[in-house]
N, C-alpha and C positions, 0 to 999 in steps of 0.2 A: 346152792341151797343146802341146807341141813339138813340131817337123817330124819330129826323132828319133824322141821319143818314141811319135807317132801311130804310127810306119812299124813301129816295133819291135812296137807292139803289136797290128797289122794283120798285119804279117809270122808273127809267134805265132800268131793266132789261126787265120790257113791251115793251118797245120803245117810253114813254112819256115824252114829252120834260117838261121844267118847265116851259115854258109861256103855254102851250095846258092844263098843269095839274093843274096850279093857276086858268085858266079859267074854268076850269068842278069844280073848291071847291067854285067856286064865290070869289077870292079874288088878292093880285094885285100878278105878279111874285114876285117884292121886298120882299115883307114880304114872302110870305113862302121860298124864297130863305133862308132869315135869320133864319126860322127855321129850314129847313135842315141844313145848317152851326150854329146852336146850339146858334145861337146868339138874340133868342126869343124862350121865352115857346114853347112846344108845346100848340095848337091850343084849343079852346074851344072843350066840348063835343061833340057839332053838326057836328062839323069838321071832328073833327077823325073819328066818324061814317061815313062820306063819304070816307074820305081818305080807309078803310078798304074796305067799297062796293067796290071803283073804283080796289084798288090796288087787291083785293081778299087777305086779309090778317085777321088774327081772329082777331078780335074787340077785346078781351081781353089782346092779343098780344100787341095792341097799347097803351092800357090804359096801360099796367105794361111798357114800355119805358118811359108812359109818366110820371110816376111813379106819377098814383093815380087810385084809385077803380072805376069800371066802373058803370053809374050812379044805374043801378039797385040793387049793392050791397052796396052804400051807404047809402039806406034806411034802410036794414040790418044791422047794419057796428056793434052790438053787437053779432049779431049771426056767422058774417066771422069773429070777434075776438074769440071767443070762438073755430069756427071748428079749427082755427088757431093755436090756444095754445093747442088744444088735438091733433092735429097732431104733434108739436113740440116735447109733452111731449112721441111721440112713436117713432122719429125717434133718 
């Protein structure tokens, strides 16, 4: 599933409309409309970290839709290669 798609349907399943949900992320309905229908990235980093608070969903969850590493293990990003490739190498 898609970073949209999840949020959209996380966002539903609350009971949060898309203009009440744009207004709590600071931004207009249009555009995150477009990113739930896949038609814009998903959101800066600052974002999504709200998006996860409001919806109660892991933060990490969000970054792998959004398909990239969440900001604290990009500073890392030799050491999550490494646990990476020694988990690979055992399954």
């Amino acid at each position: 599933m898609s970073f949209g798609r999840l949020v959209r349907a996380r966002r539903n399943e609350l009971g949060y409309g898309l203009n009440e949900f744009a207004e709590r992320l600071g931004l207009s309905p249009a555009y995150w409309s477009r990113i739930e229908r896949g038609h814009e990235k998903p959101p800066r980093d600052e974002v999504i970290e709200r998006v996860a608070a409001i919806l109660d969903l892991r933060l990490d969850d969000l970054f792998v839709q959004a398909e990239r590493l969440p900001p604290d293990m990009r500073d890392d990003l030799g050491r999550v290669v490494a646990l990476y490739r020694r988990e690979r190498q055992h399954t």
